[in-house]
C-alpha positions in Angstrom: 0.0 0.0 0.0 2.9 2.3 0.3 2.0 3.4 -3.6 -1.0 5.5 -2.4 0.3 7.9 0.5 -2.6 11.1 0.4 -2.4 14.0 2.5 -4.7 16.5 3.6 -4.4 19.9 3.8 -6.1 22.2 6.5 -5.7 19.4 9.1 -8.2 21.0 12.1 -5.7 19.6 14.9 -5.5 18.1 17.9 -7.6 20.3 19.8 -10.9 19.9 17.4 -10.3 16.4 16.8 -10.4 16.4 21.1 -13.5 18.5 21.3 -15.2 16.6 18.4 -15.0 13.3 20.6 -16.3 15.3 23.5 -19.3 16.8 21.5 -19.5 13.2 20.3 -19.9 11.5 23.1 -21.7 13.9 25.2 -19.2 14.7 28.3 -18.5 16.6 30.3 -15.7 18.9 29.2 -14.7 20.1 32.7 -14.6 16.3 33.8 -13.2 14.7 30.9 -13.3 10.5 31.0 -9.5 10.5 30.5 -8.9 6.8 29.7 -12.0 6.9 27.5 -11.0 10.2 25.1 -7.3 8.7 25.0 -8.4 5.2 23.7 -10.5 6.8 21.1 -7.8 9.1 20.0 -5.5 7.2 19.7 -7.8 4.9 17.4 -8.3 7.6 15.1 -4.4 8.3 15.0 -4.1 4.7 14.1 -6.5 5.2 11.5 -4.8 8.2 9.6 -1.3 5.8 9.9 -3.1 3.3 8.1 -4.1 5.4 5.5 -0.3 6.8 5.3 -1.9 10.5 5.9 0.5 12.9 6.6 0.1 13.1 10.9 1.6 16.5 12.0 3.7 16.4 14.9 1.1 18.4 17.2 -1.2 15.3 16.9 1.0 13.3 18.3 2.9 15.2 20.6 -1.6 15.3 21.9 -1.2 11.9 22.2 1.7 12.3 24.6 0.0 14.7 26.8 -3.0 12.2 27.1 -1.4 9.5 27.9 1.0 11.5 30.5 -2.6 12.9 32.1 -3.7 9.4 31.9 -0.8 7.7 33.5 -0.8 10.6 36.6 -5.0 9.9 37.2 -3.5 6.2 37.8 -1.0 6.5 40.1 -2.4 5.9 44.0 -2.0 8.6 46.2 0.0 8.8 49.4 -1.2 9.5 53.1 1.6 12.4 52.7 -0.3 13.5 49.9 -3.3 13.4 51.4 -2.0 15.6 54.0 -1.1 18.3 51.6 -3.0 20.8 50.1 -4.8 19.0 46.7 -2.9 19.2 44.2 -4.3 20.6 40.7 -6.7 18.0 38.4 -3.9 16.9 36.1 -6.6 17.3 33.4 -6.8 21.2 34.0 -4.5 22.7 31.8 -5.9 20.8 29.0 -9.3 21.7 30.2 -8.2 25.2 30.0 -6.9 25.2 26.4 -10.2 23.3 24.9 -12.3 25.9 26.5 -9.8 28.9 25.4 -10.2 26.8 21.6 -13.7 26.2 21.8 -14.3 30.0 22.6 -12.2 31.0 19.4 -13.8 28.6 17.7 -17.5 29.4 18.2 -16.3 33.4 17.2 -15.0 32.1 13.8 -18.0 29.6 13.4 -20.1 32.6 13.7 -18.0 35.0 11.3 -17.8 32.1 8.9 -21.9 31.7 8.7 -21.9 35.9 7.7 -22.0 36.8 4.2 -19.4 36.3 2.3 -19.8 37.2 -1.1 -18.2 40.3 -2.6 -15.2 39.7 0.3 -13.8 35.9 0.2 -16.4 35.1 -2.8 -17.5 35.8 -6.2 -20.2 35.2 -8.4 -20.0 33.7 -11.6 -22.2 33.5 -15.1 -23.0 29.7 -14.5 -23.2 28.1 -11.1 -22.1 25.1 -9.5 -24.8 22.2 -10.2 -26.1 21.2 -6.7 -28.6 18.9 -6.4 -29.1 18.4 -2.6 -30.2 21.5 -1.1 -34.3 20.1 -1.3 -33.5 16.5 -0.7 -31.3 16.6 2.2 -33.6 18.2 4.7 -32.7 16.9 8.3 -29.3 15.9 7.1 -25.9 17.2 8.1 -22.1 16.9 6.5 -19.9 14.6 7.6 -16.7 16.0 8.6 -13.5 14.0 8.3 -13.2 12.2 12.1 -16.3 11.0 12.0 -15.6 9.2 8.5 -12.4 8.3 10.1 -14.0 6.9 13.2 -16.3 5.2 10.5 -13.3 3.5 9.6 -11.8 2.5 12.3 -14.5 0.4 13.2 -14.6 -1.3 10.0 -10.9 -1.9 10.2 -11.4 -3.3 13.1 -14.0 -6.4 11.7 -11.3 -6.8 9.2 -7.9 -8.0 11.0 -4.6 -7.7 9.2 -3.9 -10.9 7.3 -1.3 -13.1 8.5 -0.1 -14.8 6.0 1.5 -13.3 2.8 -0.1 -13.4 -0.3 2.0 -12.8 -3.6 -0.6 -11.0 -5.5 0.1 -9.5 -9.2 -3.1 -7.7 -9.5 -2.4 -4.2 -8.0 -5.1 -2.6 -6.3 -5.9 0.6 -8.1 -7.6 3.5 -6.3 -9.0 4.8 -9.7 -10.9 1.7 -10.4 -12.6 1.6 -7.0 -13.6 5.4 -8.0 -15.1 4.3 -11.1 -16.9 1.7 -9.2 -17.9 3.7 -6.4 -19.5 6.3 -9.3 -21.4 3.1 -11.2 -23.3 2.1 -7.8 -23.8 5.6 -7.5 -25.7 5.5 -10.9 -29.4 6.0 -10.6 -29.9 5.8 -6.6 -30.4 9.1 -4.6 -27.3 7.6 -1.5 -25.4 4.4 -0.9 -25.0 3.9 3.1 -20.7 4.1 4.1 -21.6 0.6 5.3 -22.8 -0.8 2.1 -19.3 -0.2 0.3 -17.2 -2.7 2.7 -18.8 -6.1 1.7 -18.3 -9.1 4.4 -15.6 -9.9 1.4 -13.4 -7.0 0.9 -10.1 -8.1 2.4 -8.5 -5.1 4.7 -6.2 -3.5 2.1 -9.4 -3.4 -0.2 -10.9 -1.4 2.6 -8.0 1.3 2.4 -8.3 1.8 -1.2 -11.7 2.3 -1.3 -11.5 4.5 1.8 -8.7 6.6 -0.4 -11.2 6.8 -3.3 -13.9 7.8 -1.2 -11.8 10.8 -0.2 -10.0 11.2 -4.0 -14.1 11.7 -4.7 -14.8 14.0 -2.1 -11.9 16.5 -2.9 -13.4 16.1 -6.4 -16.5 17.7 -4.9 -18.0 14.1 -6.5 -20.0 13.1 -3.5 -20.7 14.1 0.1 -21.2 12.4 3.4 -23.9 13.1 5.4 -26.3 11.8 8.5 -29.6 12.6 9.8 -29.5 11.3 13.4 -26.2 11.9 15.8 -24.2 8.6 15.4 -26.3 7.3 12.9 -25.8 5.8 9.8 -23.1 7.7 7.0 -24.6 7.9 4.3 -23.1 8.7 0.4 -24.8 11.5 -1.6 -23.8 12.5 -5.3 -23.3 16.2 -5.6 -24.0 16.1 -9.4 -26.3 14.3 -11.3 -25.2 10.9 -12.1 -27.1 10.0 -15.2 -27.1 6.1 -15.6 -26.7 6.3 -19.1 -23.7 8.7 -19.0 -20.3 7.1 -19.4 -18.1 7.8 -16.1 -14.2 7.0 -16.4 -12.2 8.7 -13.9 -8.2 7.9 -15.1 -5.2 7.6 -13.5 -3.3 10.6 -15.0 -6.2 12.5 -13.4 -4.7 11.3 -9.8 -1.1 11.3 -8.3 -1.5 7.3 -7.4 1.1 5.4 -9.5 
């Protein structure tokens, strides 16, 4: 798999992918579940290695930081201790910083939903073709750790394979694409699940994973859900006409 390395530019960081799993799972941000929010970030940083993305030192030197709060929180404390003044929640500083984040965060969410056009955007003769604005009612996008998290899990039904396999057919991320496009043809969404058959062996899962993103940076297709943790579901965002001939080739993709 080392022939399809992808990376992804405006990484949120570690701080939004830590609030996300918050938000996510519905805690308490002044009394984070330390063991619980490290196990999970760390299984989405095991994700992105999988998928050979580009993991920015600040993600992991997070990862460092949890397990350092996670490994104090452990440790028994003494009588001596106990006889001291209480020493500060070792999750406090973090607890700080997300709220400090969050707080800048919610400003620029807030700027972001004001008008934009005529200062960071233009209009032009002949608009974008959209054809989900009407039919997605109830639905919202899918942001990148969730599909990750989506991952994950189907990762994790699909153990690495122990023994080595000397296969000549190379796995092409292009032709997943093109297949991904075909099922597309003629059905309004295809649920995430419904792409990773009980037969698709684990590297099969990383290509199509990779094409699912190739397609999404295309502006192809968008993920989206209509009930918190529910089911991900695949949207075109143009008109796939079932008749129309869709080839998507490898010149058009940086995978060798």
């Amino acid at each position: 798999m080392s022939g399809y390395d992808i990376h992804l530019e405006n990484f949120e960081g570690p701080l939004d992918l830590l609030l996300h799993l918050i938000k996510k799972n519905e805690m308490d941000i002044s009394d984070i579940p330390i063991a619980a929010i490290t196990a999970q970030y760390l299984g989405i940083l095991d994700a992105m290695k999988t998928l050979n993305l580009d993991i920015a030192g600040e993600f992991l030197l997070m990862a460092a930081t949890l397990l350092h709060i996670k490994s104090k929180m452990l440790l028994p404390r003494s009588y001596e201790d106990d006889a001291e003044e209480e020493e500060e929640d070792p999750r406090a500083e973090l607890v700080r910083r997300l709220l400090e984040y969050q707080k800048y965060k919610d400003v620029s969410e807030t700027l972001e939903a004001g008008p934009m056009l005529g200062r960071d955007l233009f209009a032009r003769a002949a608009p974008e073709p959209e054809v989900l604005e009407e039919a997605e009612t109830g639905f919202v996008a899918v942001g990148l750790f969730d599909l990750l998290a989506a991952l994950r899990d189907v990762l994790e039904e699909k153990p690495e394979e122990l023994v080595h396999e000397v296969n000549l057919e190379q796995l092409s991320v292009t032709d997943r694409i093109n297949a991904i496009l075909t099922e597309l043809q003629g059905k309004e969404s295809v649920a995430f699940l419904d792409l990773f058959s009980d037969g698709i062996r684990r590297s099969e899962v990383i290509v199509t994973f990779l094409a699912l993103l190739e397609l999404v940076k295309m502006r192809m297709v968008r993920f989206m859900q209509n009930t918190h943790h529910g089911t991900i579901w695949l949207f075109p965002s143009v008109p796939i006409d079932e008749t129309e001939e869709l080839e998507v080739g490898e010149d058009s993709l940086g995978y060798t």
